[in-house]
Every structure is written in structure tokens, then in C-alpha cells.
Biopython code that builds the backbone (N, CA, C, O; Angstrom):
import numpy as np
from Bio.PDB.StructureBuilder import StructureBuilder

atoms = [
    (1, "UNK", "N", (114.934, 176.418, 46.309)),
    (1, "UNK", "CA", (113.519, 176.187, 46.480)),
    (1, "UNK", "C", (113.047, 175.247, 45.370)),
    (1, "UNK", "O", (113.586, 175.213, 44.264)),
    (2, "UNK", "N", (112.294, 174.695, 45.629)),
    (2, "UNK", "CA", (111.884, 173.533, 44.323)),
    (2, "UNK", "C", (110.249, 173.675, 44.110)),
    (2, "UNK", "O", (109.584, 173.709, 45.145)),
    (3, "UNK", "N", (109.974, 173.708, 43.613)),
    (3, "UNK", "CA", (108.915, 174.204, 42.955)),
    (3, "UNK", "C", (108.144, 172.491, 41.861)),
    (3, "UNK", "O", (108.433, 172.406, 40.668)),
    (4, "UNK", "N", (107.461, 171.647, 42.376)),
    (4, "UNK", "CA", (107.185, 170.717, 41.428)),
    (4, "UNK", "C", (105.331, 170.299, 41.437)),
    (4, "UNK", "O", (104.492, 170.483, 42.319)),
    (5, "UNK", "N", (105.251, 169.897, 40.533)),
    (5, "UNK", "CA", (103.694, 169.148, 40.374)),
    (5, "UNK", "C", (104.274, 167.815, 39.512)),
    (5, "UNK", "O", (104.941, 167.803, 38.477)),
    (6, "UNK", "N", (103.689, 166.525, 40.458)),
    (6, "UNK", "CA", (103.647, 165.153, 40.535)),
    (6, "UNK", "C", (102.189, 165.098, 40.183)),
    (6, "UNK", "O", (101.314, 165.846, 40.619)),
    (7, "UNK", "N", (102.004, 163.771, 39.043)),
    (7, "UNK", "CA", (101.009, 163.003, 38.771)),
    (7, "UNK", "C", (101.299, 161.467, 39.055)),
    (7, "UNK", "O", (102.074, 160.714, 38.466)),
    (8, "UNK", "N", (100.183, 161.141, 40.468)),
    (8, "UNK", "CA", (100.219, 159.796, 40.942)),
    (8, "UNK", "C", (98.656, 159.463, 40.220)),
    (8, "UNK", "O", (97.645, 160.154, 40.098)),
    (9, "UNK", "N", (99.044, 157.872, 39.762)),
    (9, "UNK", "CA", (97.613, 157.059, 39.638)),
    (9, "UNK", "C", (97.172, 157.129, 40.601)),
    (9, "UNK", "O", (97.975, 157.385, 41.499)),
    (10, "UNK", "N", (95.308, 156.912, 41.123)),
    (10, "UNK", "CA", (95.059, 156.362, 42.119)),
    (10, "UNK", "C", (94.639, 154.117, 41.026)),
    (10, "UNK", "O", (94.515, 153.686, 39.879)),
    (11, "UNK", "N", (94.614, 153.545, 42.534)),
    (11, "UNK", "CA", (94.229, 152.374, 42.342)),
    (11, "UNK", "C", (92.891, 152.221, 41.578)),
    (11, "UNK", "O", (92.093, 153.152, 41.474)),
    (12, "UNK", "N", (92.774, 151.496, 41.267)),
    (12, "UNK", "CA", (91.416, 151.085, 40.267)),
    (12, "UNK", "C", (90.328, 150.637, 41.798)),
    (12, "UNK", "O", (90.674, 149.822, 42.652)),
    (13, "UNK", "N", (89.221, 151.290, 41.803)),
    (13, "UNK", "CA", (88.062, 150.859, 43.133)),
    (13, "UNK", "C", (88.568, 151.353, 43.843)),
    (13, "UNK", "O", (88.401, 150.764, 44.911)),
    (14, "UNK", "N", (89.585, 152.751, 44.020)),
    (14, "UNK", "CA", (89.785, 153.381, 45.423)),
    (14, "UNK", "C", (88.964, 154.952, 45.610)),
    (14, "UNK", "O", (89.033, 155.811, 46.489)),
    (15, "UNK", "N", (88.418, 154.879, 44.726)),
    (15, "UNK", "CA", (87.769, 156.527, 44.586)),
    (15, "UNK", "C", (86.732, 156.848, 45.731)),
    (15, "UNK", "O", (86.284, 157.986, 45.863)),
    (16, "UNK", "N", (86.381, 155.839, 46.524)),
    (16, "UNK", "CA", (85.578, 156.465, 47.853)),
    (16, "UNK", "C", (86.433, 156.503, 49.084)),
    (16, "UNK", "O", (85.988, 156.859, 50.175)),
    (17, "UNK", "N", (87.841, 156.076, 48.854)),
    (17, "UNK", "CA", (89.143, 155.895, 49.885)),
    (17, "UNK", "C", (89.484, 157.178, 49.803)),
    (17, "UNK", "O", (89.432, 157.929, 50.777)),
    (18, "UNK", "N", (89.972, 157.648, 48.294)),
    (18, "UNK", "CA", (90.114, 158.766, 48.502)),
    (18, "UNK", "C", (89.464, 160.068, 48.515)),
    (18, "UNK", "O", (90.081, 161.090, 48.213)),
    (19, "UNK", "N", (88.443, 160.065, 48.798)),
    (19, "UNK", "CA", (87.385, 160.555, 49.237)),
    (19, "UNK", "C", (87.742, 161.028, 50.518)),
    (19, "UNK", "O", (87.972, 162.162, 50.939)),
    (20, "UNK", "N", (87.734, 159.290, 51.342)),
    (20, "UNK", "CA", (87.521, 159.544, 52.348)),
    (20, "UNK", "C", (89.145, 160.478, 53.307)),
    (20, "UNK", "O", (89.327, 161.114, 54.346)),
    (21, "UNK", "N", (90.091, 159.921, 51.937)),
    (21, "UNK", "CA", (91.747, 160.779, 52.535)),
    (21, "UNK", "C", (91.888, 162.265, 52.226)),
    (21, "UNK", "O", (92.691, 162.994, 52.808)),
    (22, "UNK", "N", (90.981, 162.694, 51.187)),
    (22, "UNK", "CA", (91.307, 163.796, 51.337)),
    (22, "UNK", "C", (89.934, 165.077, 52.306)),
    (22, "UNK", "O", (90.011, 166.252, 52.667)),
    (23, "UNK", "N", (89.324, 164.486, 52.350)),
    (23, "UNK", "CA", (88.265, 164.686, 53.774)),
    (23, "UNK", "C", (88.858, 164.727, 55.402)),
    (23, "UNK", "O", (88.656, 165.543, 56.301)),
    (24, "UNK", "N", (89.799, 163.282, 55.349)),
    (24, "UNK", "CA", (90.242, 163.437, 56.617)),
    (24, "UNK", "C", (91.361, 164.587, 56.702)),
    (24, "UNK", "O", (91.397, 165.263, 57.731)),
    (25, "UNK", "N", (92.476, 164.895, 55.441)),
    (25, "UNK", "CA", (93.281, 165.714, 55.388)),
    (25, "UNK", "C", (92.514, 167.027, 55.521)),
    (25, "UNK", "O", (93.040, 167.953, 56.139)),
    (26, "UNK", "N", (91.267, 167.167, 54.965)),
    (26, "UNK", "CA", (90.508, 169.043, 55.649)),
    (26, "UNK", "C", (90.139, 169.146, 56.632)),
    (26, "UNK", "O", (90.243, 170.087, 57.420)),
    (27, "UNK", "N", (89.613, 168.108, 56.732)),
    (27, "UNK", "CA", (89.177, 168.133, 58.622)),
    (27, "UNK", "C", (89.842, 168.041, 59.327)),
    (27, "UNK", "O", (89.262, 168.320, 60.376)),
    (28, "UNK", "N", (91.257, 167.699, 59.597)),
    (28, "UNK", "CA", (92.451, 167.984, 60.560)),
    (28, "UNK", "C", (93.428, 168.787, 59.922)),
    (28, "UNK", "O", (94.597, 168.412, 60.014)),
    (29, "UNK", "N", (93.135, 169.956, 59.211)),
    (29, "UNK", "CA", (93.939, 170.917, 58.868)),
    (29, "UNK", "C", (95.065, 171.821, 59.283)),
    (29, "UNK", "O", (96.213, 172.062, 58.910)),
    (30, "UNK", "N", (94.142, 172.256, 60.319)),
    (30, "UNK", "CA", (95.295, 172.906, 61.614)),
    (30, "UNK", "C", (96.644, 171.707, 62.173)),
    (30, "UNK", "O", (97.780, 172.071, 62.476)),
    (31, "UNK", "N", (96.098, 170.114, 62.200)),
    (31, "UNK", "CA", (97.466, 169.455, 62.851)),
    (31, "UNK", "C", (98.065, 169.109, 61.462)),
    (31, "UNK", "O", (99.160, 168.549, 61.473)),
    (32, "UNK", "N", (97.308, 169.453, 59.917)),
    (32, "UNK", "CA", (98.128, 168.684, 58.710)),
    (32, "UNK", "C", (99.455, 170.189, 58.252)),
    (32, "UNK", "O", (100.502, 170.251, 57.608)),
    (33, "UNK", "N", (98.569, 171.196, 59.063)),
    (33, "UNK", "CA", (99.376, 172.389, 58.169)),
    (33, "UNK", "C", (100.627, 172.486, 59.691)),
    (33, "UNK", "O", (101.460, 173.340, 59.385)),
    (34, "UNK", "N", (100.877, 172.027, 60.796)),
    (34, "UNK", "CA", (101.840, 171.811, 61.630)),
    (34, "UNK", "C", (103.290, 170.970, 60.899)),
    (34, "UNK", "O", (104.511, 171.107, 60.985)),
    (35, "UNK", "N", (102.619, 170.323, 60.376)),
    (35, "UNK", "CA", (103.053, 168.838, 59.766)),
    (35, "UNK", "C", (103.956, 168.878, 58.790)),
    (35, "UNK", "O", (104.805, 168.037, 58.495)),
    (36, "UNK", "N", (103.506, 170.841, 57.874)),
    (36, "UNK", "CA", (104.676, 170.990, 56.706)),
    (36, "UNK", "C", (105.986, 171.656, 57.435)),
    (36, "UNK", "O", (107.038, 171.969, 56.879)),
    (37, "UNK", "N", (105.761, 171.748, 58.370)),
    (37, "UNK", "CA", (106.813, 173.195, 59.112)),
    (37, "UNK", "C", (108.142, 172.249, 59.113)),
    (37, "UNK", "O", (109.123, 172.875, 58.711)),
    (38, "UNK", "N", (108.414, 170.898, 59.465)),
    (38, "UNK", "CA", (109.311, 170.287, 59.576)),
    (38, "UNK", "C", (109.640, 169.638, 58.076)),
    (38, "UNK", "O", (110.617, 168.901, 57.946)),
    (39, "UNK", "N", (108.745, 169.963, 56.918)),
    (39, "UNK", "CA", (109.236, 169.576, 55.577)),
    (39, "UNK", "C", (109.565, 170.340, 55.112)),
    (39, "UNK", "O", (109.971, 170.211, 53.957)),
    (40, "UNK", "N", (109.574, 171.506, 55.718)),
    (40, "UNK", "CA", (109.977, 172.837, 55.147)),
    (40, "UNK", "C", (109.024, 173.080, 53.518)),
    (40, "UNK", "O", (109.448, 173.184, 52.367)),
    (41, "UNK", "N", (107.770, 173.102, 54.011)),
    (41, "UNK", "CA", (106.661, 172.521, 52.778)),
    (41, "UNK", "C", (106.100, 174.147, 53.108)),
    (41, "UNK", "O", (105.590, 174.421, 54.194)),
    (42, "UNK", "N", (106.227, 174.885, 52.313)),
    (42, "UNK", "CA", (105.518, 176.399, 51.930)),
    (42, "UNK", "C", (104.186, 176.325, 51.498)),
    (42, "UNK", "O", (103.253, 176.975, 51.968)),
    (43, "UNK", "N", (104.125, 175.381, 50.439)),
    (43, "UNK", "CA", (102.621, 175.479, 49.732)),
    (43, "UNK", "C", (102.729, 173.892, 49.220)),
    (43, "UNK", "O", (103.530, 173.419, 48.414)),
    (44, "UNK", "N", (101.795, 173.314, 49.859)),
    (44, "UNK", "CA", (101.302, 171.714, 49.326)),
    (44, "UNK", "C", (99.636, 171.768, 49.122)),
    (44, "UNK", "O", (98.835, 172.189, 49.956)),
    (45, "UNK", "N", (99.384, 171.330, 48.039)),
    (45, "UNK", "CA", (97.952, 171.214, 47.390)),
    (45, "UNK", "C", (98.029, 169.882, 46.640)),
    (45, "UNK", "O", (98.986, 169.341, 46.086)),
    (46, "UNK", "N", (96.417, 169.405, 46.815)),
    (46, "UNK", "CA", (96.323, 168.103, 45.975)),
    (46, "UNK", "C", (95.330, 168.612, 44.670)),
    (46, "UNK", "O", (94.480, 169.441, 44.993)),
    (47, "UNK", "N", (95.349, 168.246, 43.391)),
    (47, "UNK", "CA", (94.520, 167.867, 42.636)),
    (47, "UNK", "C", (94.177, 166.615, 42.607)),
    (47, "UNK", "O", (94.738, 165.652, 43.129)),
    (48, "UNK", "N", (92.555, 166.701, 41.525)),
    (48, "UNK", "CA", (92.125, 165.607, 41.805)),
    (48, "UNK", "C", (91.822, 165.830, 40.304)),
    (48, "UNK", "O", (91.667, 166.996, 39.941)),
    (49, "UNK", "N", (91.683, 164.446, 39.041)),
    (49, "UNK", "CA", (91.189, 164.097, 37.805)),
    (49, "UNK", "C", (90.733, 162.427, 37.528)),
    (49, "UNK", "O", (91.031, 161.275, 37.844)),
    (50, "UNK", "N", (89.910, 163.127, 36.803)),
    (50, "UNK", "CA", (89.696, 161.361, 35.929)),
    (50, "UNK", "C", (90.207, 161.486, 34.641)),
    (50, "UNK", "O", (89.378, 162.124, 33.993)),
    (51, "UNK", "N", (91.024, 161.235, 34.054)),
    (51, "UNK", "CA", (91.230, 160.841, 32.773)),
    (51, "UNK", "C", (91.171, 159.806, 31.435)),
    (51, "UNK", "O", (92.064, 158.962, 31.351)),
    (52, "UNK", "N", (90.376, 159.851, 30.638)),
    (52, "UNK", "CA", (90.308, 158.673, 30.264)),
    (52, "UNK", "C", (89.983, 156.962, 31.306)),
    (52, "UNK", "O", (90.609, 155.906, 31.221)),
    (53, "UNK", "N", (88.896, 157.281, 32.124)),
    (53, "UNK", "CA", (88.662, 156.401, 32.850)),
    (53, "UNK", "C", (89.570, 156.190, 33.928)),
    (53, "UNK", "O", (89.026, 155.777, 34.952)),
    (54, "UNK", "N", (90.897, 156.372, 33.987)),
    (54, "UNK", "CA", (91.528, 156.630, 35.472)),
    (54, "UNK", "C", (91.273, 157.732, 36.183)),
    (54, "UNK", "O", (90.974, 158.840, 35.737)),
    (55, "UNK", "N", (91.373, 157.469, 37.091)),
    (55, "UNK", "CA", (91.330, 158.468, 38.509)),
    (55, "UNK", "C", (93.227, 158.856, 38.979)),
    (55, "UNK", "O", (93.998, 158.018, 39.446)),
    (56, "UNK", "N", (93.629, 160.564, 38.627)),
    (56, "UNK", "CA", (94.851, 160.608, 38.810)),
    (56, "UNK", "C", (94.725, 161.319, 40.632)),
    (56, "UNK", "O", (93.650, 161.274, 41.230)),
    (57, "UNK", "N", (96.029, 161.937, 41.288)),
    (57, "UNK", "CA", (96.166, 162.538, 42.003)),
    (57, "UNK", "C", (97.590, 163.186, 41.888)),
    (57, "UNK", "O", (98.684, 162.637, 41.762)),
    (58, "UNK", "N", (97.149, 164.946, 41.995)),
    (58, "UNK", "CA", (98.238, 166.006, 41.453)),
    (58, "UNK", "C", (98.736, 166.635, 42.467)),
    (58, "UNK", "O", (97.823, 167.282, 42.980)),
    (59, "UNK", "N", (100.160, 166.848, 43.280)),
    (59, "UNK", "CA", (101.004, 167.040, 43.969)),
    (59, "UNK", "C", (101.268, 168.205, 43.609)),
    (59, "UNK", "O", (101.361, 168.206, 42.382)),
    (60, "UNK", "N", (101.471, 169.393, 44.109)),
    (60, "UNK", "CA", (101.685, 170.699, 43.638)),
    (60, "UNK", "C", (102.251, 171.017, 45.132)),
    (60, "UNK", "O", (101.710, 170.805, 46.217)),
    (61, "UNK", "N", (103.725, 171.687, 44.785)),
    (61, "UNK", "CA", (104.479, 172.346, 45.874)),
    (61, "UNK", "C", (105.341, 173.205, 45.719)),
    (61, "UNK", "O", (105.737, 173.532, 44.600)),
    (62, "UNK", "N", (105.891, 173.848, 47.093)),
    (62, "UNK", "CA", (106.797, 174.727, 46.924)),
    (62, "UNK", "C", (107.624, 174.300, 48.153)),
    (62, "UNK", "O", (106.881, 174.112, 49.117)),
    (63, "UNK", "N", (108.643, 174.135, 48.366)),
    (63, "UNK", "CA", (109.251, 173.672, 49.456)),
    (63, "UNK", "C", (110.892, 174.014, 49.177)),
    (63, "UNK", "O", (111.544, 173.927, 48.136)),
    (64, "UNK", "N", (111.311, 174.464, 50.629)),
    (64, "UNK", "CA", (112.439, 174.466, 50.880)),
    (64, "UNK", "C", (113.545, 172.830, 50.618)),
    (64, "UNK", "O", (113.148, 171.667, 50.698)),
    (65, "UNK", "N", (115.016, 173.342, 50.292)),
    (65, "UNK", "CA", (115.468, 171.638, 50.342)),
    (65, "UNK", "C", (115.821, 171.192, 51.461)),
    (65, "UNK", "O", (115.547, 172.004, 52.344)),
    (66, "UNK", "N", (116.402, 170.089, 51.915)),
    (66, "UNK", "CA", (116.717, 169.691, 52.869)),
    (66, "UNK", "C", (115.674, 169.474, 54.060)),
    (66, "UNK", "O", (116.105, 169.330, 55.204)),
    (67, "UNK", "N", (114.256, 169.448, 53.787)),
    (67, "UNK", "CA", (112.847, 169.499, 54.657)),
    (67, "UNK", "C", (112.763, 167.325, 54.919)),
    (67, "UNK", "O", (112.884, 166.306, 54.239)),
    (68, "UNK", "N", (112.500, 167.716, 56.271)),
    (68, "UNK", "CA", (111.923, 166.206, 56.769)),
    (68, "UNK", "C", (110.860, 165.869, 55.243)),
    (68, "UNK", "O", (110.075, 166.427, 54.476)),
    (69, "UNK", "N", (111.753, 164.100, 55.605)),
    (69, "UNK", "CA", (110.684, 163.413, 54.633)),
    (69, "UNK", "C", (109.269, 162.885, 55.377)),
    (69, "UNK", "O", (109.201, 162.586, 56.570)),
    (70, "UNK", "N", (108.409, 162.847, 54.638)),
    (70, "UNK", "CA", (106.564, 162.575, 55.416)),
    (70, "UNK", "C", (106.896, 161.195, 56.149)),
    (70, "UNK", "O", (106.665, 161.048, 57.349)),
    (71, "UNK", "N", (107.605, 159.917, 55.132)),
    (71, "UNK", "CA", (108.020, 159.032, 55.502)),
    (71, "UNK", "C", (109.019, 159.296, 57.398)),
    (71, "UNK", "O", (108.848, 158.663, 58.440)),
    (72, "UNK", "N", (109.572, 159.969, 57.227)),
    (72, "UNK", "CA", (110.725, 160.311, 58.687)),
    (72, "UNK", "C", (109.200, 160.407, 59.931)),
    (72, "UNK", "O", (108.975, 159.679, 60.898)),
    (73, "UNK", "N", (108.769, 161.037, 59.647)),
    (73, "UNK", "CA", (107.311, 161.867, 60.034)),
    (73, "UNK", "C", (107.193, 160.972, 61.847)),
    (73, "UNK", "O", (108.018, 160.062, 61.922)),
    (74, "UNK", "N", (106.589, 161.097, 62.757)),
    (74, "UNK", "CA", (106.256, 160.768, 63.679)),
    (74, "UNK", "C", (105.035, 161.163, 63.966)),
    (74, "UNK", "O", (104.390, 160.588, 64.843)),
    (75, "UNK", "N", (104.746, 161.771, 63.558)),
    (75, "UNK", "CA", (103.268, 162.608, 63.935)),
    (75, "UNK", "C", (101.897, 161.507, 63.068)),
    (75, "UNK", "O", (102.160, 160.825, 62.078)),
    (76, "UNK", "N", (100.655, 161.559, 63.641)),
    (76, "UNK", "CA", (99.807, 161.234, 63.752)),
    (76, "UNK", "C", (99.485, 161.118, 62.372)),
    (76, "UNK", "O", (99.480, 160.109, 61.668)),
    (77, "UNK", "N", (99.232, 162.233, 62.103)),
    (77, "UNK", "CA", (98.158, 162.767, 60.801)),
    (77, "UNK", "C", (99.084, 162.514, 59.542)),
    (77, "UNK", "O", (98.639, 162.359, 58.405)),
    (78, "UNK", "N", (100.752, 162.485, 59.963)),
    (78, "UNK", "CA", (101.283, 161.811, 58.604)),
    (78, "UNK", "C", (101.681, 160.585, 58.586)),
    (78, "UNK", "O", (102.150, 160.056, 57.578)),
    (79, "UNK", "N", (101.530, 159.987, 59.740)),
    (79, "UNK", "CA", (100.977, 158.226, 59.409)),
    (79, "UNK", "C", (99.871, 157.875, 58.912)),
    (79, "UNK", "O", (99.656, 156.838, 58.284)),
    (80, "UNK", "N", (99.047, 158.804, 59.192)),
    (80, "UNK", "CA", (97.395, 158.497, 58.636)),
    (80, "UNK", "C", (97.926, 158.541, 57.275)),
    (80, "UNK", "O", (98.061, 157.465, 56.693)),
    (81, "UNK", "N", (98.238, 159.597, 56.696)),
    (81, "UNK", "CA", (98.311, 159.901, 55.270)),
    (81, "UNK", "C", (98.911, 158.937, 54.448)),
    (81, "UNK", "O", (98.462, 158.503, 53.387)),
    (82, "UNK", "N", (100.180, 158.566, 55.129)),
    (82, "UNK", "CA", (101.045, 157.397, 54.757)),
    (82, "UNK", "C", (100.244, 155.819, 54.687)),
    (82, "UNK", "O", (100.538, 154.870, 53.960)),
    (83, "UNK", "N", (99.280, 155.910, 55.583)),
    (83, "UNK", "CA", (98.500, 154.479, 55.435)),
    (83, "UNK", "C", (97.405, 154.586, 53.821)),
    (83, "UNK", "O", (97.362, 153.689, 52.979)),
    (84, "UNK", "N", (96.733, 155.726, 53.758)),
    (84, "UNK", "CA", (95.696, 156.137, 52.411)),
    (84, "UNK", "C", (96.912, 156.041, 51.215)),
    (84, "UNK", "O", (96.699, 155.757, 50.037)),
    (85, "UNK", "N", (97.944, 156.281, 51.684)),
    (85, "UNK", "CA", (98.999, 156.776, 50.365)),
    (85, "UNK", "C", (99.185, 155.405, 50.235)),
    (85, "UNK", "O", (99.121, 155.115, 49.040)),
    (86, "UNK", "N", (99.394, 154.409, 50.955)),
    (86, "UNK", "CA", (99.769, 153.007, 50.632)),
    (86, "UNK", "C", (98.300, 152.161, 49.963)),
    (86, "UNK", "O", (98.362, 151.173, 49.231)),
    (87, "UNK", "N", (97.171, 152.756, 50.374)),
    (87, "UNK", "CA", (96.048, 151.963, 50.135)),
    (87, "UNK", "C", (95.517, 152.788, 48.901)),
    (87, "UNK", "O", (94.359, 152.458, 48.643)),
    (88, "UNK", "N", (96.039, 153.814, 48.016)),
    (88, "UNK", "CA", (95.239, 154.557, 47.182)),
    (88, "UNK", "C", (96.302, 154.918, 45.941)),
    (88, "UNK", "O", (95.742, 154.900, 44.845)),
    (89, "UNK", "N", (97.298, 155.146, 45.913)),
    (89, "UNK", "CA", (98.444, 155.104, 44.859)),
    (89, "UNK", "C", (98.782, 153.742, 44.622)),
    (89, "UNK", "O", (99.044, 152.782, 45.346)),
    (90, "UNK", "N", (98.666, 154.025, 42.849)),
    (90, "UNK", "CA", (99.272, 152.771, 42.409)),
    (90, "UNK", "C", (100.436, 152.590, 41.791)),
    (90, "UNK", "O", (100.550, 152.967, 40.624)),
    (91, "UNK", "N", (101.653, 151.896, 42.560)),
    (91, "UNK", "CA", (102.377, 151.585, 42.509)),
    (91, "UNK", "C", (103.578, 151.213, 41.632)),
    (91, "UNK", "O", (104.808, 151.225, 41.666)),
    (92, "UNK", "N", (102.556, 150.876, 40.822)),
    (92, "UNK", "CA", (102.978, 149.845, 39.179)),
    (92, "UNK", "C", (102.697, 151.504, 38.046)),
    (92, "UNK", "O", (102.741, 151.597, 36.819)),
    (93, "UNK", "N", (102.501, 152.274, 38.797)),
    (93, "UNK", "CA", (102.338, 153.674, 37.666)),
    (93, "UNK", "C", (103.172, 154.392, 38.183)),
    (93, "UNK", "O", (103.038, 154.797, 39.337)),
    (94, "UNK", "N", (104.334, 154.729, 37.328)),
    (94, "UNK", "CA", (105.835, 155.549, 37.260)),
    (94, "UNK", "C", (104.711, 156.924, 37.398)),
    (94, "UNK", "O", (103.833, 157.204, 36.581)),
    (95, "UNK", "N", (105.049, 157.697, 38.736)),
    (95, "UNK", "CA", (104.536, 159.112, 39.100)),
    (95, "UNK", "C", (105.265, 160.040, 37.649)),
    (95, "UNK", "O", (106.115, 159.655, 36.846)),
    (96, "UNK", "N", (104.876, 160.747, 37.697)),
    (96, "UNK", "CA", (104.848, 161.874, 36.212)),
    (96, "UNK", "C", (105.056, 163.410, 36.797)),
    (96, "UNK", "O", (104.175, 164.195, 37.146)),
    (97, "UNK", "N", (106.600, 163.611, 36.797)),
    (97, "UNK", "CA", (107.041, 165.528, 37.148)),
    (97, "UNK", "C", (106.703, 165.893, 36.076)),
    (97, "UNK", "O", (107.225, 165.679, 34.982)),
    (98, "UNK", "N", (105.574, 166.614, 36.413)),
    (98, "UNK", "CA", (105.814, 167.396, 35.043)),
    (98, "UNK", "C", (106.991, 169.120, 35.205)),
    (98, "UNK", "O", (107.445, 169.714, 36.183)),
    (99, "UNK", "N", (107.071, 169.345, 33.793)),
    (99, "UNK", "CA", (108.566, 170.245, 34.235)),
    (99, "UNK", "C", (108.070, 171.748, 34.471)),
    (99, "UNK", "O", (107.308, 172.485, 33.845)),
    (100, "UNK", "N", (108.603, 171.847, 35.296)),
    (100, "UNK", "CA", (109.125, 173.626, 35.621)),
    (100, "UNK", "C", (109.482, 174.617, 35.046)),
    (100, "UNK", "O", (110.638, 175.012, 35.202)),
    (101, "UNK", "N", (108.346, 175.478, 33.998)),
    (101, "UNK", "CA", (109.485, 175.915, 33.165)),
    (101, "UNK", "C", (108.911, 177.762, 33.644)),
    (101, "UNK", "O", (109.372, 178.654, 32.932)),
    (102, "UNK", "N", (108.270, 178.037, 34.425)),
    (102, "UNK", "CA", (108.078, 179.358, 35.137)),
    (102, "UNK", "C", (107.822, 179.333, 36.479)),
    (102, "UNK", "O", (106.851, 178.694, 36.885)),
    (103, "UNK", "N", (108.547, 179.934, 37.248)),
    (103, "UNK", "CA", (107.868, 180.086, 38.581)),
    (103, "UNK", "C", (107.873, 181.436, 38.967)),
    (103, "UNK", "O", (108.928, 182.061, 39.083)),
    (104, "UNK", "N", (106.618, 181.999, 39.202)),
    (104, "UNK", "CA", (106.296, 183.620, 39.691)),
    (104, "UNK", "C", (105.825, 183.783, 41.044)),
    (104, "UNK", "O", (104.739, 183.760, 41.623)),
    (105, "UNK", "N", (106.952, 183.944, 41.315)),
    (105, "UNK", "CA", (106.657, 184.256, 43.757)),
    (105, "UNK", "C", (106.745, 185.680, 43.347)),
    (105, "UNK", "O", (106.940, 185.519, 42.143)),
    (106, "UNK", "N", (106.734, 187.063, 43.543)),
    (106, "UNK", "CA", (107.229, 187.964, 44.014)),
    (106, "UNK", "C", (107.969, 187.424, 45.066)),
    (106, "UNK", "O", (107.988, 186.350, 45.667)),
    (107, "UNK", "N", (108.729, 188.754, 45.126)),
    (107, "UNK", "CA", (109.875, 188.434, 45.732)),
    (107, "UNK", "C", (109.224, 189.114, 47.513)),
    (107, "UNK", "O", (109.774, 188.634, 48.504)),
    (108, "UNK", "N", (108.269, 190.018, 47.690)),
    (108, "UNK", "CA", (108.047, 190.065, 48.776)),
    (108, "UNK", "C", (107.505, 188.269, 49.512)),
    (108, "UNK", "O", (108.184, 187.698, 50.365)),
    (109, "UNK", "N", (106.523, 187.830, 49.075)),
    (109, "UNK", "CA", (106.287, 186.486, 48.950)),
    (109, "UNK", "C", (107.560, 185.528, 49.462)),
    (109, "UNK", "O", (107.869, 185.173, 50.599)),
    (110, "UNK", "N", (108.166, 185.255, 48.174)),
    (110, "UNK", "CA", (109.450, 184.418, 49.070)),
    (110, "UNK", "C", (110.052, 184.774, 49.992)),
    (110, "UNK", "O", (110.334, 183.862, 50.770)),
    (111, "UNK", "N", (110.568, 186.259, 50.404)),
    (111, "UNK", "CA", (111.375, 186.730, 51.595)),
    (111, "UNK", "C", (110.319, 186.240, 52.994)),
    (111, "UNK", "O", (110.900, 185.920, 54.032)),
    (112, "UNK", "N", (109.156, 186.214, 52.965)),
    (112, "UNK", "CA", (108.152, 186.178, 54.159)),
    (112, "UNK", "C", (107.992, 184.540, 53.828)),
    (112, "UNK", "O", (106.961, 184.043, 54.279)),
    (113, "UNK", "N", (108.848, 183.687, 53.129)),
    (113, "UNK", "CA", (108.668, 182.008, 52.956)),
    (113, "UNK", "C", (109.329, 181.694, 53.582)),
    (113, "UNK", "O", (109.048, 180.783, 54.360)),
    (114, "UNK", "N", (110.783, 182.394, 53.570)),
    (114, "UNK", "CA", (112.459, 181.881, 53.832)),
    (114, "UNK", "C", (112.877, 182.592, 54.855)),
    (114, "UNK", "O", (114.025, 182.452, 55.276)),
]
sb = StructureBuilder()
sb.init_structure("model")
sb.init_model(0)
sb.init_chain("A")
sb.init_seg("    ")
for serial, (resi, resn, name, xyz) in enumerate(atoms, 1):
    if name == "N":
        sb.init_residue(resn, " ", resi, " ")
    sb.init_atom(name, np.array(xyz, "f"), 0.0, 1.0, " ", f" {name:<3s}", serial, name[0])
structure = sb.get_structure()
């Protein structure tokens, strides 16, 4: 199971884009939460920060390995995502794992994951 939180830049002048991406991601919830079953994606959440005048975006998951990549994806709502992800992450900023150094599932929890 992998367990990670990613820090992506957003672009400089994209903060009403992503606005508008993570709006469209709540409002089609029911077809975005279809969407993890083939990534074998347990728990995906976004944060959102400004830091020091940038605007970041925080990746927080729990996922099985071997899960479809978003990229593989055919479905609707993760091409949408894939188009905001191309128009709102910046590129030229090396994403940031930060490390893993506890993870607390109970174990009833993971057995009802896996």
C-alpha cells in the first residue's frame, strides 16, 4: 500500500482555473469517486496553499500498487482533470514527496480497503 503526499506548484495567474478544477472535481463526485476504483485509489484528497506568494497543490493518498494510471484513464472526468492538470501545474517545479514516516489505518480499516 503506498501511502504519499505530493507538493505540485500551481502556474503563476492560474488561481481562478483552479478554482474552477477543483469545483468541477465536487460537482461530479459520484463519476470522480468511480474513477479511483480502477487506480486502486482508497483515499485521494487535494490541498490547497499559498506560500510565500505561490499558490501550491497537495496530493494526499492511499492506494493500492499496481492501480491504472489517470494518464491510461478513458473516462470523461479524468480527461477533464488531465486537461486543468496540464493548464494549472507548473512544470518547471520538481513536485515535492514529502516522506512517510507514520501511517495509522487500523487494521479493521485496511481489511474493508483490500
Amino acid at each position: 500500500m503506498n501511502v504519499e503526499l505530493t507538493r505540485f506548484k500551481v502556474k503563476e495567474g492560474k488561481s481562478k482555473i483552479v478554482d474552477e478544477w477543483l469545483l468541477f472535481l465536487n460537482e461530479n463526485m459520484k463519476e470522480t469517486l468511480i474513477t479511483l476504483e480502477k487506480e486502486k485509489m482508497y483515499v485521494e484528497t487535494i490541498f490547497r496553499e499559498v506560500l510565500n506568494g505561490d499558490e501550491y497543490l497537495y496530493w494526499y493518498s492511499v492506494q493500492e500498487e499496481n492501480g491504472q494510471e489517470v494518464e491510461e484513464s478513458e473516462h470523461w472526468i479524468d480527461k477533464k482533470h488531465l486537461e486543468y492538470w496540464e493548464e494549472c501545474i507548473d512544470k518547471n517545479f520538481k513536485p515535492i514527496d514529502l516522506s512517510t514516516e507514520v501511517v495509522m489505518i487500523p487494521e479493521k480499516v485496511k481489511k474493508s480497503m483490500i
